[in-house]
N, C-alpha and C positions, 0 to 999 in steps of 0.2 A: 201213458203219461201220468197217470193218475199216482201210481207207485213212485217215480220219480218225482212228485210234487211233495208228496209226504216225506220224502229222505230230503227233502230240501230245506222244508218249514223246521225238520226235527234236528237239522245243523244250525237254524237261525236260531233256535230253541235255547238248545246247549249254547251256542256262543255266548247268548244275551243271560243264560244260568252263570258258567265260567266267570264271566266279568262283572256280576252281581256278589257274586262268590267270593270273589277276590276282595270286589271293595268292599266288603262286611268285615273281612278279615284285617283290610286295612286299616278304616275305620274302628273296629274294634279292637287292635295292636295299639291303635293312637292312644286309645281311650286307657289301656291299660297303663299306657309309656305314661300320660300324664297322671292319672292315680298315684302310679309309683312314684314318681317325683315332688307330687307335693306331699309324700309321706314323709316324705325328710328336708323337710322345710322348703317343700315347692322349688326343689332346685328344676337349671334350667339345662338347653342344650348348651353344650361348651364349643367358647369361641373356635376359630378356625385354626388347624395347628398342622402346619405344612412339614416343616422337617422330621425325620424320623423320629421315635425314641425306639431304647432299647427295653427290650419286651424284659429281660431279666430284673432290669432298675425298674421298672414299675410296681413290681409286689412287694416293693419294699417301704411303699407309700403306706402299706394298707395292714392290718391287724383282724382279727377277729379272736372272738373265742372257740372257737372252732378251728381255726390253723395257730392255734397260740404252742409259746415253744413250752406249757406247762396245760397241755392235755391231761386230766385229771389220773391220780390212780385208780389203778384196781380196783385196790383197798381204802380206799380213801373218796372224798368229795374236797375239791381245793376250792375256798373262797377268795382265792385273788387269781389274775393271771396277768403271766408276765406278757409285755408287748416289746420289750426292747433288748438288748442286753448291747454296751457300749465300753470297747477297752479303751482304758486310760492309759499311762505310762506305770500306775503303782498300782493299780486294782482295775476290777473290774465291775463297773454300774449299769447294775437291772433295775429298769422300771416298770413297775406293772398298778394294776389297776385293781382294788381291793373295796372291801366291803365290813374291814374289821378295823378295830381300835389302833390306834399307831403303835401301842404298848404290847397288843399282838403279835405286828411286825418282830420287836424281838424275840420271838420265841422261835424266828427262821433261825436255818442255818445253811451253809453252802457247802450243794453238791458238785462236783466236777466228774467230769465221765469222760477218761481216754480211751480210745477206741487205734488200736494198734493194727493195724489192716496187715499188715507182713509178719504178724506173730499171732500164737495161737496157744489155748490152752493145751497141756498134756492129754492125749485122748481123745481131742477135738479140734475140729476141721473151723470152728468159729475162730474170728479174730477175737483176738484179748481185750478186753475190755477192762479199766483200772477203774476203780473208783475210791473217792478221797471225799470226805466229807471236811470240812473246815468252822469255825463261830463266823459268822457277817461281821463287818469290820463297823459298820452304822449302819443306823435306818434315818428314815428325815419322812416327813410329809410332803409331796413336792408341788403339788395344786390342788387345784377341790376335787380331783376324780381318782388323781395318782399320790403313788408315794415310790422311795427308791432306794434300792437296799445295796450296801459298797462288800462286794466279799475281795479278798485279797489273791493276790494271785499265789500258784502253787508251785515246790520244789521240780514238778514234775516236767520235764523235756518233751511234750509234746511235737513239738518244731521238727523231731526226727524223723527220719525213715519213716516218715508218712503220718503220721499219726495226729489224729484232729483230739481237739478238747471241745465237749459244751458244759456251761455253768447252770449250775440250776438252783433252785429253792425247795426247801420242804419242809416240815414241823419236826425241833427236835422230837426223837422217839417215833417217828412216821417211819413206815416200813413200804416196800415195794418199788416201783421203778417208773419213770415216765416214758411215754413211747420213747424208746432211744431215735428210731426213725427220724422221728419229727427234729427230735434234738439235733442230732448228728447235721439236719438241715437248714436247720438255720443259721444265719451267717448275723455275728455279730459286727458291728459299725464299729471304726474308729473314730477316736475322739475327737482328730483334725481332717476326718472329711464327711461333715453330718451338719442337716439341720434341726440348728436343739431348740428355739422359743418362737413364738409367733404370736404379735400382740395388735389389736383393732386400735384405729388411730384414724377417728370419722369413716369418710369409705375408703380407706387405706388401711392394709395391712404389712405392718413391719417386720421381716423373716430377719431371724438371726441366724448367721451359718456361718459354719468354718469351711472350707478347702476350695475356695472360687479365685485366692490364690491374687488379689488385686492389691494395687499399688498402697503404701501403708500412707496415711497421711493424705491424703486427695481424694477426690470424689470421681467416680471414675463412670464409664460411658452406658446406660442401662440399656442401652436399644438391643444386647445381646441374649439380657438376661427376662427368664418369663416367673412365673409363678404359677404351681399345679395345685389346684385346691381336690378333696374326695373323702368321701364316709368311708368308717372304718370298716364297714360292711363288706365294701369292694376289696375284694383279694385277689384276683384273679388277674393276668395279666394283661385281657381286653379290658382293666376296670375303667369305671364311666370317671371321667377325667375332665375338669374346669381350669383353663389355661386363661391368664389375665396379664399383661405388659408391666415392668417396671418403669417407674417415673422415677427411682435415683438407687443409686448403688455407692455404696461408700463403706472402704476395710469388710466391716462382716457384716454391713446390716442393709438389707435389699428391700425398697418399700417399691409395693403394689398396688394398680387398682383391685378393689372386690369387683368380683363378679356384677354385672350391669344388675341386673333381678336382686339382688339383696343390698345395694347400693341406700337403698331408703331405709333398711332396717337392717344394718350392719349385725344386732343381736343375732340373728339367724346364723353367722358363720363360728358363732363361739362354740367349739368341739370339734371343730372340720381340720380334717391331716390336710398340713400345705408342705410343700418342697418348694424348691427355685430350681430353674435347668441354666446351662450357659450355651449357645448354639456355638458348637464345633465344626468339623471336618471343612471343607471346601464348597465351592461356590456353585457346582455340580451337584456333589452331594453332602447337603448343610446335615448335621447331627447333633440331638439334644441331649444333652448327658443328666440324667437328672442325678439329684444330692442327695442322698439315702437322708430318710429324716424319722425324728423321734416330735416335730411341734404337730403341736394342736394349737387353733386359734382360740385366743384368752382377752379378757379383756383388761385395761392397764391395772386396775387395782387389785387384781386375782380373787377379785369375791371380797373384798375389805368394803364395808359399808362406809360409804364417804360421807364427808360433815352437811348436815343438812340445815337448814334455816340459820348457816352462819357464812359470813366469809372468809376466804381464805388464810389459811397462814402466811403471815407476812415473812419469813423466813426458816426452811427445812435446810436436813443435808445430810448428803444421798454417802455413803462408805463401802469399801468391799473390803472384808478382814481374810486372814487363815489367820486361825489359833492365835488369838488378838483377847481372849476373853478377858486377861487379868489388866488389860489398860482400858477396856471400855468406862468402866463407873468414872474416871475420873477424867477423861473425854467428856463424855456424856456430861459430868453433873457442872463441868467447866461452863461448858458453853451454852448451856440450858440458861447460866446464868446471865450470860452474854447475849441472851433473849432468842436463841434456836427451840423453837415451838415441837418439831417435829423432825423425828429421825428414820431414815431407811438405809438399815444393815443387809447389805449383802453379803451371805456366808459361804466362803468359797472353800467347802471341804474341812469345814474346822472339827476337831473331836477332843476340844477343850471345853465341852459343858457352855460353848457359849449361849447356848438355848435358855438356860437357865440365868446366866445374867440379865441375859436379852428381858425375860420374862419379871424377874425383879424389878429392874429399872422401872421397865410398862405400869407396874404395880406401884411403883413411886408416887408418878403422874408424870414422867417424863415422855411420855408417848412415844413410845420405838414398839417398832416392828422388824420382825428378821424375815428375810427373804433367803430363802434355799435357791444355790447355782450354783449347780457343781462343777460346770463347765470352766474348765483350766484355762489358763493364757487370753481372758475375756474382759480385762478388767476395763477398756474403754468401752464395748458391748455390751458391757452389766450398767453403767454411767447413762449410756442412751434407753438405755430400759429404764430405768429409773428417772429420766428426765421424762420420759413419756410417763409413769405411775405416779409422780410427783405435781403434773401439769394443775391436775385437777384439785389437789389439797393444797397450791402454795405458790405465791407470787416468787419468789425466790429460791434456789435453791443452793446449799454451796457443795462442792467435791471435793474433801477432803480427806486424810487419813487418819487415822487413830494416834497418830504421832508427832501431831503438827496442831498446835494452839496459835488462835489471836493474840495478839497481844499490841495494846495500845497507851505508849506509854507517857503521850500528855496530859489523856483523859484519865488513867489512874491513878497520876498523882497531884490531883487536885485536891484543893484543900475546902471539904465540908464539915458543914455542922453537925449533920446526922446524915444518916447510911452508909451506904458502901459507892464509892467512884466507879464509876462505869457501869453499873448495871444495866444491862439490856442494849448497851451503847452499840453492838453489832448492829442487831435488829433496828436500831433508831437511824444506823449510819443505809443500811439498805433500802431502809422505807424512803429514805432523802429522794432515792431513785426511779422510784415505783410510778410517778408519774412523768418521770423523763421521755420524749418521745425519739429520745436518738440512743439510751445507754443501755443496755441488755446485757451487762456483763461487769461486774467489779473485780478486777485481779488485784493481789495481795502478795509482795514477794517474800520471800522465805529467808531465815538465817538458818543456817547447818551448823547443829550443836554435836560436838564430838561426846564419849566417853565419861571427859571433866575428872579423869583420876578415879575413878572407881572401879572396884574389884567384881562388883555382883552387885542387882538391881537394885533401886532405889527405895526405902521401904516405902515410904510418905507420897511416892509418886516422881514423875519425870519430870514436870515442873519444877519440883524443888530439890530434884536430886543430879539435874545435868545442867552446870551454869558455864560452862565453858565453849565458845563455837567460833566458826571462821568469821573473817571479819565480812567478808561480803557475800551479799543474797546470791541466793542459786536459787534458779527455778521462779515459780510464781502458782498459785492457786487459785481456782474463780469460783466467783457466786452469780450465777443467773437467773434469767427468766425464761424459764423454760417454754413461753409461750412463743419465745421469738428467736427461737434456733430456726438454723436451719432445716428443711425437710430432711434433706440426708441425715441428720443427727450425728454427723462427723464431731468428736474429736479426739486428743491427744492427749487424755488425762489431766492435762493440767488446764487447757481452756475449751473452749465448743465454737462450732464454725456457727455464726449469727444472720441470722434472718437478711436479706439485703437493705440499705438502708440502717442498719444497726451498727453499732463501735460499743469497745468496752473503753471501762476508765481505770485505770491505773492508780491505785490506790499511793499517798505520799509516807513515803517511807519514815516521814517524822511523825506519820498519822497513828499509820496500822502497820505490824508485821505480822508475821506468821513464826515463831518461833517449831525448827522443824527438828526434833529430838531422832537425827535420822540416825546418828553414827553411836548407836547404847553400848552398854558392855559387851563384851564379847560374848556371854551365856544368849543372849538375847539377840545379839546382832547375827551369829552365827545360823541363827532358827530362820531369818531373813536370806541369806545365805543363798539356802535350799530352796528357797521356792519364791517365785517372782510373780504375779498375777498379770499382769500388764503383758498387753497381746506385742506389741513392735518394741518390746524392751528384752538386751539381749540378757540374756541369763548369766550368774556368775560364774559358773561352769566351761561358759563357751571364751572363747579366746579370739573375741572380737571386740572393738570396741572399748578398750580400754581407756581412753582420756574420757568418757564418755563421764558426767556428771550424773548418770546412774548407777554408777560403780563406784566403791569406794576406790580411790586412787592407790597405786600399789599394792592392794589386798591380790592380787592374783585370780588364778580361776581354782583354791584350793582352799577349804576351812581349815587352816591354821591361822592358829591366832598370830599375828605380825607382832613381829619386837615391841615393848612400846605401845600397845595399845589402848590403853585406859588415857597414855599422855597424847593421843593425835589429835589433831581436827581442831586444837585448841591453841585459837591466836587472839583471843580477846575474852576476858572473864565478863558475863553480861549476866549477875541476879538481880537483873529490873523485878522479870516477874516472879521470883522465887520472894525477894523482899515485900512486894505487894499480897504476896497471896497469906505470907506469913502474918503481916502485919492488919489483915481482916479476916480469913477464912478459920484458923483451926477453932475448935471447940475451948471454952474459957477453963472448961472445969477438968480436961482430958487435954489436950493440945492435940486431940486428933482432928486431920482433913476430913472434909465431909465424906469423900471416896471411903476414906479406911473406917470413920463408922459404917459404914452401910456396907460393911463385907462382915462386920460381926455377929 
């Protein structure tokens, strides 16, 4: 018995070792799991997430330097690497992450590598490989960590008989090759089904993304849609994944709660890759399709040191140009006087040196700042970004175009003793409202100025060079407060969906107009033509919508100049403000506008 007492105690032994063992290991996995999580801002477990996703759409959340599509050479050490590469319709935009001057960026240029799988060199059993080196079409700065370089796209037919293309970068006079592997691997995003910005808004975060495919104009149902937050660290496609609910969905812009844990220090999500998924398939088997994404969460002023020990501007106003530079200054120096404090340019792909306007003005003391978004067809998108960036410097803000002046013409022709009539009279007519508790919105309607007989642009400016337009308003444009939009941040370029409880006011047309210089000469009108920025506005190329009051009528879907064009659009001669501006702005001793000194 004795022998069999001993084989007994030495099973109780081991069992009670085993499950000592075990929870040491337990225990000590925990201990590790939490280590690692508060290494990167004490993240937490991620909520509970039932439906599938697809294991391919997940590594596309994620980036390192270690799976980047620019694995260093050889011969070389590279101080940037790319994280993205995204085709447009005219080029293709790589963003990566660097560590050198932006003036370095130009010394890139672009690679292209065709890889012909059904063809081969002479002598050799390898597929053919082309390579095409090109100059970068621009560089930009894109946030504090990125910047994003546009190379163009090549003669080359890749699309055939199999044959993949990757883009790549590298220093003129750089020699050797990047793993082609890698390259050949990576799958470049298009540019209408990606999430491109993501910006903190208390404990909410607002995803901007294109291809979710929702109703234009309305705000539509969020209960489908989630939001994927994750370190760039995670690459893999088990990566550790923070899933969070939408509270509103509207056009492109899907706002979220943060994560419970960073809810009290929202700072902690600024750098973190977020996506949005939309739950698909059936009621059996539900499936998340995530959105390939290029955001990082940012926060609204992108690193811009906000006004301290003052308060707010009483009136900003927010723009989105393409190759708009040569009308800025006289935009700008217009309404500055018309008491606009603050200006935010958004630059959609312009390579007309507007950087350099942009940066003179700021030097004036006009306070502008340019905001880089290269993303096409966003121009209500770019509006809701900027009412969130705008919130915190400015009671007011207005949305306008670079083509379209105030103009008030009881108040400018009054008869003073000294100064100038109207000055600052915008800003004084906004501030009336600033303590209204019902008015969140001033609309201001538009007259449509045609051509006025002219051959080629106006030297002096568009003010005083197009006096001819139709006789009645089209359209209308607003000024808000962007503290009392609605959360969805909906709108339709010309107004914004308001806060519940809020009405806008309708500005009187014997008060205020907008004088809108839509319909210019044809060298300039035709440049408009071509490229439309507004996301639910049909292009003039397509062959929709025709009556539509975003088209010029009868112009077709073709840049020719129509019979007659310098004489259209003109059914009423109006030099209100060409006679006002003449009669106090030019210079005594030169008769130039202020715009045209400040270009000498």
């Amino acid at each position: 018995m004795e022998p069999e007492q001993r084989r007994k105690r030495k099973r109780v032994v081991a069992r009670h070792l085993h499950i000592s063992s075990r929870s040491l290991f337990l225990c000590f996995s925990f201990l590790i799991f939490i280590f690692f999580l508060s290494s990167y801002h004490h993240f937490f477990s991620p909520s509970t997430f039932r439906p599938s996703l697809t294991a391919s759409t997940l590594s596309l959340l994620y980036s390192s330097a270690s799976h980047s599509v620019l694995d260093p050479l050889q011969s070389t050490t590279s101080s940037y690497t790319l994280q993205h590469r995204i085709i447009f319709p005219d080029h293709h935009l790589l963003i990566l992450t660097n560590r050198q001057q932006h003036h370095q960026l130009r010394q890139l240029e672009c690679v292209y590598y065709t890889l012909h799988p059904n063809d081969s060199s002479p002598g050799s059993s390898e597929p053919l490989l082309h390579v095409q080196v090109r100059p970068v079409l621009s560089t930009d700065r894109y946030d504090e960590s990125r910047s994003i370089v546009r190379c163009p796209f090549t003669e080359t037919n890749y699309s055939a008989a199999g044959a993949s293309q990757a883009v790549d970068l590298r220093r003129r006079g750089e020699v050797g090759r990047r793993n082609l592997g890698i390259l050949m691997n990576q799958t470049a995003q298009s540019w209408d089904r990606v999430a491109y910005e993501a910006t903190l808004d208390g404990n909410t975060v607002v995803v901007f993304v294109k291809g979710l495919n929702l109703r234009p104009h309305k705000i539509s149902d969020p209960t489908r849609i989630r939001c994927h937050f994750g370190l760039k660290s995670f690459h893999k496609d088990n990566a550790f994944l923070l899933t969070t609910r939408a509270v509103s969905v509207a056009q492109e812009i899907v706002r979220c709660m943060l994560p419970q844990s960073i809810r009290n220090n929202p700072d902690k999500a600024r750098g973190i890759w977020v996506t949005v998924s939309n739950l698909g398939g059936n009621v059996r088997h539900p499936v998340r399709a995530l959105v390939p994404s290029v955001a990082r969460v940012s926060s609204p002023g992108g690193g811009r040191v906000q006004r301290r020990n003052r308060g707010k501007y009483e009136l900003c106003v927010c723009t989105m140009v393409w190759n708009q530079a040569s009308a800025l200054k006289e935009w700008v120096m217009y309404h500055a006087w018309l008491g606009v404090e603050r200006w935010f340019i958004y630059d959609n792909n312009s390579d007309d040196d507007i950087e350099k306007v942009v940066q003179d003005l700021d030097l004036q003391g006009f306070n502008v700042s340019r905001k880089v978004w290269p993303w096409i067809k966003t121009q209500e998108a770019g509006f809701s970004h900027c009412a969130l960036r705008a919130r915190e410097e400015c009671k007011w803000v207005g949305f306008f175009d670079v083509d379209e002046f105030f103009y008030f013409p009881g108040e400018f022709h009054q008869s003073l003793g000294e100064g100038v009539p109207g000055e600052n009279y915008l800003r004084s007519v906004v501030a009336n409202f600033s303590s209204s508790r019902s008015i969140a919105e001033i609309r201001t309607a538009c007259h449509s100025f045609g051509p006025s007989g002219l051959n080629s642009p106006p030297k002096q400016g568009v003010t005083l060079g197009y006096t001819c337009r139709l006789q009645s308003p089209e359209r209308h444009k607003s000024i808000v407060r962007p503290d009392l939009l609605d959360i969805s941040l909906l709108n339709v370029v010309h107004h914004f969906q308001l806060r519940e409880g809020f009405r806008y006011h309708n500005m009187p047309e014997g008060t205020g107009i907008i004088n809108h210089y839509k319909y210019q000469v044809w060298e300039t009108f035709k440049a408009k033509f071509f490229r439309r920025v507004a996301t639910y506005v049909v292009d003039w190329q397509e062959d929709q919508n025709k009556g539509s009051k975003d088209r010029a009528p009868g112009l077709g879907t073709e840049a020719i100049e129509p019979p007659n064009w310098r004489l259209q659009f003109c059914e009423v001669w109006d030099t209100g403000l060409k006679d006002f501006l003449l009669s106090y702005f030019p210079d005594p001793a030169t008769g130039m506008m202020p715009w045209e000194r400040s270009s000498l």
